[in-house]
matplotlib code that plots the C-alpha trace (Angstrom):
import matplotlib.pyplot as plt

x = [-94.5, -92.5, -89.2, -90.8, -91.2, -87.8, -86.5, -88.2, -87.0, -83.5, -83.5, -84.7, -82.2, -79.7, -81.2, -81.3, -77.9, -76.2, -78.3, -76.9, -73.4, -73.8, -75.0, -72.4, -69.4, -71.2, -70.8, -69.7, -66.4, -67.6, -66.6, -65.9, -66.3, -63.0, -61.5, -61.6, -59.6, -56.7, -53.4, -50.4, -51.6, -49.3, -50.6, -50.4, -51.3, -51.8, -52.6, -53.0, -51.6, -49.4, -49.6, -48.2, -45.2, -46.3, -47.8, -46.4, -47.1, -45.7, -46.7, -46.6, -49.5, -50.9, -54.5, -54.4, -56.9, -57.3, -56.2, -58.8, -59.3, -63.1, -64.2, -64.9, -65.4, -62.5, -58.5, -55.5, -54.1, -50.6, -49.6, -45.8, -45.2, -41.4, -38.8, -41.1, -39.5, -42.7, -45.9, -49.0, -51.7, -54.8, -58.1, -60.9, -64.2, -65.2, -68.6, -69.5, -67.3, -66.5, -64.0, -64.3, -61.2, -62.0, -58.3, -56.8, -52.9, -51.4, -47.6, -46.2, -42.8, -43.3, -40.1, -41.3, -42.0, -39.3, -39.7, -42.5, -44.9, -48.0, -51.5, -53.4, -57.1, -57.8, -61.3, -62.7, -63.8, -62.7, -64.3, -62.7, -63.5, -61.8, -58.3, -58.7, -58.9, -59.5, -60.9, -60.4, -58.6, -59.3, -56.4, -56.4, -52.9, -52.1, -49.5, -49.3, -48.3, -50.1, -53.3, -52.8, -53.6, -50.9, -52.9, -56.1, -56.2, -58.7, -56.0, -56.8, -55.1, -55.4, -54.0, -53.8, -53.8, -50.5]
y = [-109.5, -109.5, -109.1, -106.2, -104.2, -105.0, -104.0, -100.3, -99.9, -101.2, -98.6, -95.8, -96.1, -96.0, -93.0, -91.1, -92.1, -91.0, -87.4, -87.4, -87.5, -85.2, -82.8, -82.6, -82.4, -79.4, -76.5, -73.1, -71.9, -68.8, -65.5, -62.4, -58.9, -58.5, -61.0, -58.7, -56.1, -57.9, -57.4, -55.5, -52.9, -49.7, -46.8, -42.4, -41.1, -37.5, -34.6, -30.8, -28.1, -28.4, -32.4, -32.6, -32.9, -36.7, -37.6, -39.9, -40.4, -43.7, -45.8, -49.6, -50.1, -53.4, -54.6, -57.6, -59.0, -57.1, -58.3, -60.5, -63.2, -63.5, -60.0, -61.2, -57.3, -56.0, -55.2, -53.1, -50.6, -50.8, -47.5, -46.0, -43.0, -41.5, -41.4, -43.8, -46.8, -48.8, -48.2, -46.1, -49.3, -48.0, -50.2, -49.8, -52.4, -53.3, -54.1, -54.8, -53.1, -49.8, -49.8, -47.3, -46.3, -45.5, -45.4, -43.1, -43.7, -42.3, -40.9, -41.4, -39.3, -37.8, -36.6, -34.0, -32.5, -32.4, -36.4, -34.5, -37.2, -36.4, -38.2, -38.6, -39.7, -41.2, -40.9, -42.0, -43.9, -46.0, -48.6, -51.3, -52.0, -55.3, -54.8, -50.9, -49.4, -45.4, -43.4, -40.9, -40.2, -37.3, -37.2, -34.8, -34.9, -32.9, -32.1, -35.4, -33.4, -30.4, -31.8, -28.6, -29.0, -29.0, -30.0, -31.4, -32.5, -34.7, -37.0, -39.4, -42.6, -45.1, -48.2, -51.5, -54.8, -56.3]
z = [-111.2, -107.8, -110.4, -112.3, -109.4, -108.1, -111.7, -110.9, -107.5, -108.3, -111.5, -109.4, -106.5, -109.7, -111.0, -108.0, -107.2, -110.7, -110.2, -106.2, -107.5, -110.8, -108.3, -106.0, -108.3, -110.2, -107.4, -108.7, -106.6, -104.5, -106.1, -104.2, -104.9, -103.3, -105.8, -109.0, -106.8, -105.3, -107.7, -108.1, -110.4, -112.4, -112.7, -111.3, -107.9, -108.3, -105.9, -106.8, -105.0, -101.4, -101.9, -105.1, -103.7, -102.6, -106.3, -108.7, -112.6, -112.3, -109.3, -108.7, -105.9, -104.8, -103.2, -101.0, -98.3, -95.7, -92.2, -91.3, -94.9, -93.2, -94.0, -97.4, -98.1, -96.8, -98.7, -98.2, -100.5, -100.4, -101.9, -101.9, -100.9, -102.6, -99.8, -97.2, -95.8, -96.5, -98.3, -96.9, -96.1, -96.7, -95.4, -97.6, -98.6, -101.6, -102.9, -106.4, -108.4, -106.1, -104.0, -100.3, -98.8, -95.1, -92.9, -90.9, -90.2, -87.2, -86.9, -90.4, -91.0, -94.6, -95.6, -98.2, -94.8, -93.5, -91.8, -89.8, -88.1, -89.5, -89.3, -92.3, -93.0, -96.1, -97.7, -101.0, -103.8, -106.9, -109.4, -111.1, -114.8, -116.0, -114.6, -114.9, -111.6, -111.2, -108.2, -105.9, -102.6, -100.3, -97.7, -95.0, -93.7, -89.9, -87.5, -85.1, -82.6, -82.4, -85.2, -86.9, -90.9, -93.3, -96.7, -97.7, -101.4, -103.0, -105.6, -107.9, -108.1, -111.3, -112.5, -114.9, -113.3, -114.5]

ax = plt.figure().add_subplot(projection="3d")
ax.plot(x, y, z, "-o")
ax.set_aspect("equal")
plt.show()
């Protein structure tokens, strides 16, 4: 009798051992929102009117993580601008699959004015679809010197994950 119930004890531990380790080794890796969005992607950037002068119908743009990797929610738009030394970055969040671009960027020479420092504020939204990304951008770009407004468009930007 004293073996029988040594028999169950000793199967049990080995039971809940097996099933301790199964479970451990089974975890899901963490998926972010942000993770569907960060890419190089090719696509347009288009404004109407005065800002057409900054649009493009070919554009190779990028989203990365944004400064901080902890901000699980937050990327960088890395968007050329024709005749700029180094593309526009452009904070936005992400959650689910919309993307808000929030930035404003301070003293940036555009030289389709002229290499006049400007400041421009960048408002908007986009969703992603697979590795199809459209949205919108409002930019409000002004004078750095004296703030006065030289455009307001609202463009839209859109590109393919490569």
């Amino acid at each position: 009798m004293k073996k029988a119930k040594l028999g169950w004890g000793f199967g049990l531990f080995i039971l809940l051992a097996v099933f301790s380790f199964n479970a451990c080794g089974d975890e899901e890796p963490t998926v972010l929102d942000r993770d569907k969005f960060i890419g190089e992607y090719l696509g347009d950037f288009n404004c109407p009117g005065l800002l057409a002068i900054i649009s493009s119908d070919s554009v190779s743009f990028s989203i990365d993580v944004g400064v901080d990797p902890n901000a699980t929610e937050s990327v960088i738009v890395f968007l050329p601008i024709e005749g700029q030394p180094a593309p526009l970055s452009i904070t936005a969040t992400v959650s689910g699959n919309t993307i808000t671009f929030a930035d404003t960027k301070e003293d940036i020479p555009i030289p389709q004015f002229g290499g006049l420092l400007t400041d421009i504020n960048v408002s908007g939204e986009g969703t992603i679809s697979g590795d199809n990304l459209s949205g919108d951008m409002t930019l409000v770009i002004t004078e750095a010197a004296s703030g006065g407004l030289l455009g307001s468009e609202s463009c839209t930007i859109t590109g393919v994950r490569q």
